[in-house]
C-alpha positions as CSV (number, residue, x, y, z in Angstrom):
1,X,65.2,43.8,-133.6
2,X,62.9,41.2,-131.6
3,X,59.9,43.1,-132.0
4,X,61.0,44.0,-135.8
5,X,60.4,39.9,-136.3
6,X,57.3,39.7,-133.6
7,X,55.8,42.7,-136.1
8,X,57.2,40.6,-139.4
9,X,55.2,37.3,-138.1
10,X,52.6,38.3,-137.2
11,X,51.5,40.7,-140.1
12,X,52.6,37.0,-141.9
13,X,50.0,34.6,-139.9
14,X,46.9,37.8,-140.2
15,X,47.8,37.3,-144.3
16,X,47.7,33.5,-143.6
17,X,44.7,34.0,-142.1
18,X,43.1,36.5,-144.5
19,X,43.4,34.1,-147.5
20,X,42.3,30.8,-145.9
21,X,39.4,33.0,-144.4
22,X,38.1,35.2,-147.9
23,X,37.1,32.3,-149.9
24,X,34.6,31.8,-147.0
25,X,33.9,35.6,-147.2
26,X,33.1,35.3,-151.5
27,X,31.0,32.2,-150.8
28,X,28.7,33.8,-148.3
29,X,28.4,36.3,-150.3
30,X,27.7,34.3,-153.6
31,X,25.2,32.7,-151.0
32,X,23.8,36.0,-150.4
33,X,22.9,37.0,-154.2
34,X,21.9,33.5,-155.1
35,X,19.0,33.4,-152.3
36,X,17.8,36.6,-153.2
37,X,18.0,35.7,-156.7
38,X,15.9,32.5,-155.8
39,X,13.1,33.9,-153.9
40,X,12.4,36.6,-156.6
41,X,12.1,33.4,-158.8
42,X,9.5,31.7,-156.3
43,X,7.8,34.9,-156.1
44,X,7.7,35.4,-159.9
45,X,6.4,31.6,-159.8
46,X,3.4,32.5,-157.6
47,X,2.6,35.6,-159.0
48,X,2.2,34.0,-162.6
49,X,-0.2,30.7,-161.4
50,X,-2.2,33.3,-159.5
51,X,-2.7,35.2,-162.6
52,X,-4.1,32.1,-164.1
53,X,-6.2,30.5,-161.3
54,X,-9.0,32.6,-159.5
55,X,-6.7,32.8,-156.0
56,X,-7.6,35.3,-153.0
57,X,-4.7,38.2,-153.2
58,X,-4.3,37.5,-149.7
59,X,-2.8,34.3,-150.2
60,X,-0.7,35.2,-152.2
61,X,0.8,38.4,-150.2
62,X,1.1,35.7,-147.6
63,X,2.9,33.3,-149.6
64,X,5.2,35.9,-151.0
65,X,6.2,37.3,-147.5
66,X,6.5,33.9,-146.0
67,X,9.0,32.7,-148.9
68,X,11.1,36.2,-148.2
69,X,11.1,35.7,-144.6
70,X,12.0,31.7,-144.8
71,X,14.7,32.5,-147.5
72,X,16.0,35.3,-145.5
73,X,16.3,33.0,-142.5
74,X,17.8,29.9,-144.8
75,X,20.3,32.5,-146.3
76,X,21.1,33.2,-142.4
77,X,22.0,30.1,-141.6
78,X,24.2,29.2,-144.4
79,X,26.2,32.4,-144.2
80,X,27.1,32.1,-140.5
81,X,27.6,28.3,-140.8
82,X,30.0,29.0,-143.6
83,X,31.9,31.8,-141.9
84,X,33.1,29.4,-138.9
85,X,29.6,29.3,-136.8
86,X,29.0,25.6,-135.3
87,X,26.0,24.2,-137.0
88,X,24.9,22.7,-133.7
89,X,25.4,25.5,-131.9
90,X,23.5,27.3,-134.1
91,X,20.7,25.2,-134.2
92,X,20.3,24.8,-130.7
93,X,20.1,28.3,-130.4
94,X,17.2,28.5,-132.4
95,X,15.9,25.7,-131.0
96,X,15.7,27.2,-127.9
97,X,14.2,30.6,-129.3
98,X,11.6,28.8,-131.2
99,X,10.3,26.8,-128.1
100,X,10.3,30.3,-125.9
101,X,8.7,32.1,-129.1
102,X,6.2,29.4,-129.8
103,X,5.4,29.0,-126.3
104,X,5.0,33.1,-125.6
105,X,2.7,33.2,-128.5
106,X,0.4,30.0,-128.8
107,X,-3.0,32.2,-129.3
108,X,-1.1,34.1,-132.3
109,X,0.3,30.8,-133.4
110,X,-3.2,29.0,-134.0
111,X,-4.4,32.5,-135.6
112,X,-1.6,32.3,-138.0
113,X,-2.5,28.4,-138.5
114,X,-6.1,29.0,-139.1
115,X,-5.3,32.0,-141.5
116,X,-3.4,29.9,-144.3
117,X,-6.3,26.9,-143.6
118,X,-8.5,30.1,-144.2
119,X,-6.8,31.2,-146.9
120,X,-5.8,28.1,-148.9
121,X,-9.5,26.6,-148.6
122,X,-11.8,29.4,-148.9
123,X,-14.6,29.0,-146.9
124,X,-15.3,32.6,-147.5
125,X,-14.5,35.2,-149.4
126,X,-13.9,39.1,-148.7
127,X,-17.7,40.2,-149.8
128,X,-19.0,37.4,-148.7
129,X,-22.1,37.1,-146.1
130,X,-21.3,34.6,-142.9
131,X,-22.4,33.8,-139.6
132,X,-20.0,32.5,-137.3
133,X,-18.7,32.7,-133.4
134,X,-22.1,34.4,-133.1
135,X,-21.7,36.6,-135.4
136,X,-23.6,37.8,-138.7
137,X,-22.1,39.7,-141.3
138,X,-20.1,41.0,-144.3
139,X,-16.4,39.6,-144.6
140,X,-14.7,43.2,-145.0
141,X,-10.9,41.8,-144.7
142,X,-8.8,38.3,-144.3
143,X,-5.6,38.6,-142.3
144,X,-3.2,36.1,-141.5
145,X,-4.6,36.2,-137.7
146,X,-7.8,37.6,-138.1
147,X,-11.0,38.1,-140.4
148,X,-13.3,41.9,-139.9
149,X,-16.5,41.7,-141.0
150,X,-19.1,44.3,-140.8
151,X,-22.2,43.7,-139.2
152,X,-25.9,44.3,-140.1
153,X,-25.6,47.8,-137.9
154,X,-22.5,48.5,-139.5
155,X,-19.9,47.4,-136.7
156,X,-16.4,46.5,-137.0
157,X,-16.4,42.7,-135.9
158,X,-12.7,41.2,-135.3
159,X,-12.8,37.1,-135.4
160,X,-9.3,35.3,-134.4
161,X,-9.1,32.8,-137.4
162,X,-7.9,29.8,-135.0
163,X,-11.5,30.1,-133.7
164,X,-13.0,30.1,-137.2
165,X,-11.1,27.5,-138.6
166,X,-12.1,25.4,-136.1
167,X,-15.9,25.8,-135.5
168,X,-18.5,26.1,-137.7
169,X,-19.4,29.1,-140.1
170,X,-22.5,29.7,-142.5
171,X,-22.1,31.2,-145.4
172,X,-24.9,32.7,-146.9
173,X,-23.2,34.1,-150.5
174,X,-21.6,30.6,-151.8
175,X,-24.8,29.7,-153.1
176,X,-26.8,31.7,-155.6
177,X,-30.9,31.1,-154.6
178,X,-31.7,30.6,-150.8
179,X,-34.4,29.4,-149.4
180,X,-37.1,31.6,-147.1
181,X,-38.8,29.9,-144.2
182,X,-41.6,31.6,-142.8
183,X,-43.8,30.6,-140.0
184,X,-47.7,32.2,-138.8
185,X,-50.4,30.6,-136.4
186,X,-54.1,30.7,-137.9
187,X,-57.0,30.3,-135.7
188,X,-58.6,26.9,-135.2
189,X,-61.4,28.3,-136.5
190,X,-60.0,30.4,-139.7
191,X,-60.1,28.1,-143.3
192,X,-56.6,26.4,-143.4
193,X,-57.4,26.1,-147.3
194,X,-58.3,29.7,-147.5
195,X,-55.0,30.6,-145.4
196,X,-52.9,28.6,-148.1
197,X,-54.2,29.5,-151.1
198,X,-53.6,33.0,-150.4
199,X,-49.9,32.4,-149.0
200,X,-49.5,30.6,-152.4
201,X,-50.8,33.6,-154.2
202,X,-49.0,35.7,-152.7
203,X,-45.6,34.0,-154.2
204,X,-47.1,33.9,-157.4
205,X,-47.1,38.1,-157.5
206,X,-43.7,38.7,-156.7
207,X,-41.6,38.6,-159.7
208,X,-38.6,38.1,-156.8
209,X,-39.6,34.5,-156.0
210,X,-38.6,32.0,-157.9
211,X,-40.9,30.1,-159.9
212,X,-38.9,26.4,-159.6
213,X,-38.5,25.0,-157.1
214,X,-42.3,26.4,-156.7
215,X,-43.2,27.5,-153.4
216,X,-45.1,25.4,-150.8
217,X,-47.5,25.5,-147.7
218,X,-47.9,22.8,-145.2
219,X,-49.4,22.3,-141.7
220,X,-46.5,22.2,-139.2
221,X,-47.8,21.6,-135.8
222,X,-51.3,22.3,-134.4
223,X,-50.0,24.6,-131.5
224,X,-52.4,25.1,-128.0
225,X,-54.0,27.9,-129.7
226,X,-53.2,28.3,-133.1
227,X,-52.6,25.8,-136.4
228,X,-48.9,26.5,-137.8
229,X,-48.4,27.0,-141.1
230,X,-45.1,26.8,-142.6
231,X,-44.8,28.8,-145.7
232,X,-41.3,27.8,-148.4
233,X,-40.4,29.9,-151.2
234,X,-36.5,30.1,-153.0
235,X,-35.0,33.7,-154.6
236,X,-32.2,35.0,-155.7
237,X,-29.5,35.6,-152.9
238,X,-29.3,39.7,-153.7
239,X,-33.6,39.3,-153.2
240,X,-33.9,37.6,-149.8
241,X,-33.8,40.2,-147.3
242,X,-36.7,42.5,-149.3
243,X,-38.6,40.0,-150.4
244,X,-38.9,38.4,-146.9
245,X,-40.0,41.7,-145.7
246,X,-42.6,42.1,-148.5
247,X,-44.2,38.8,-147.9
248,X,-44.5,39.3,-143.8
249,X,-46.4,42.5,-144.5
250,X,-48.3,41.3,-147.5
251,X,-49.5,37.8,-145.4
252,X,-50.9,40.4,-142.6
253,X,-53.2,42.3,-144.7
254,X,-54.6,39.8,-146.8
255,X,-55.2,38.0,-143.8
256,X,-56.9,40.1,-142.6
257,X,-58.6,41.0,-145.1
258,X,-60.1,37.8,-145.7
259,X,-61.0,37.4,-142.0
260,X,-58.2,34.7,-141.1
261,X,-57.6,35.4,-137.6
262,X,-53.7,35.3,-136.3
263,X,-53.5,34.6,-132.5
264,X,-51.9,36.2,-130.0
265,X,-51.5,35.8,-126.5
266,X,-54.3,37.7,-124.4
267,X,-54.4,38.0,-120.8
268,X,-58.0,38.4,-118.8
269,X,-58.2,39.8,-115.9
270,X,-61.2,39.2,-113.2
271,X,-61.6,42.2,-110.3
272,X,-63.4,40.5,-107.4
């Protein structure tokens, strides 16, 4: 008969506890649907202004996954909090994971930092042409920690984007027209007038050189054994790399065809 009322109370304090504890239960899980409700709003939200504004895709895969993960972890936090879970225990928990994570992964951690600087300001774009941690090439892909671009011989470079955020980069496809600088010694006693005029002409037949700004010849230096001329002459960005080529080989044969003389170091040797 004892146990009879042992079994009869305490079948009575698990219903007790059963209806004070389910309205906890409904709320986290109202909790549940209503964050996963918001973040596909959010998500919604960034995918319409990106539609609209000329934004890198990457950003906004990384700003879509970061509002899922943050959400996730919010939703967390109020669930367990709201099923009996001591908020300050709770928190110093993950204050105490976040200090070991953080301090386990510092290199990733400026990677990821430099990625949404990266990302949000654009210094370059996937396609674009840069120069940067010594490094010159074609940006093939922007990652959250790291940018690939392909160089001129067609390798697969790997930059951590902590290091590019933070140091200096060139980019040689933001502007449309660049600028060619090109360099050659004339004898002292070839015609610097003669040399000039047919550098000069020699932008005037390629139709790749632009005509404004026009291009322009000056005397650099007068070197130990050789005048320097400095020859200046804008084209389109897609024309640079051919037309520099062109104009190195074209300068070489009229020059010497018009008996300028380009120096070169010679070495004489006396036999005793």
């Amino acid at each position: 008969m004892e146990d009879f009322f042992n079994l009869e109370s305490l079948t009575k304090e698990a219903l007790d506890w059963f209806w004070d504890f389910m309205p906890n239960v409904l709320i986290s899980i109202v909790i549940f649907f209503v964050g996963k409700w918001f973040a596909r709003l959010i998500n919604k939200v960034i995918r319409n202004l990106f539609e609209k504004k000329d934004y890198d895709p990457s950003l906004e895969t990384f700003l879509q996954s970061l509002i899922n993960i943050s959400t996730k972890v919010i939703v967390f936090v109020l669930i367990i909090t709201q099923l009996g879970v001591k908020s300050s225990s709770l928190v110093a928990m993950v204050g105490a994971a976040g200090l070991a994570i953080g301090l386990a992964l510092q290199g990733s951690l400026a990677n990821f930092a430099g990625g949404v600087l990266i990302l949000l300001f654009r210094p370059f774009r996937v396609g674009d042409y840069i120069s940067a941690q010594g490094v010159q090439g074609t940006v093939k892909e922007i990652t959250i920690l790291s940018t690939k671009v392909n160089t001129f011989g067609n390798q697969l470079a790997i930059l951590p984007n902590g290091q590019l955020a933070n140091n200096n980069v060139i980019n040689y496809s933001v502007e449309k027209t660049r600028r060619d600088n090109i360099k050659v010694g004339i004898g002292y006693s070839s015609d610097i007038k003669k040399a000039k005029d047919i550098l000069l002409n020699i932008c005037d037949s390629h139709d790749t050189i632009l005509k404004e700004p026009p291009a322009e010849v000056f005397v650099e230096a007068l070197g130990e054994s050789s005048v320097d001329l400095t020859l200046r002459f804008w084209t389109n960005n897609d024309d640079f790399m051919p037309t520099h080529f062109a104009v190195l080989e074209e300068l070489k044969n009229r020059f010497d065809n018009k008996g300028i003389e380009i120096p070169f170091p010679q070495r004489v040797l006396h036999q005793v």
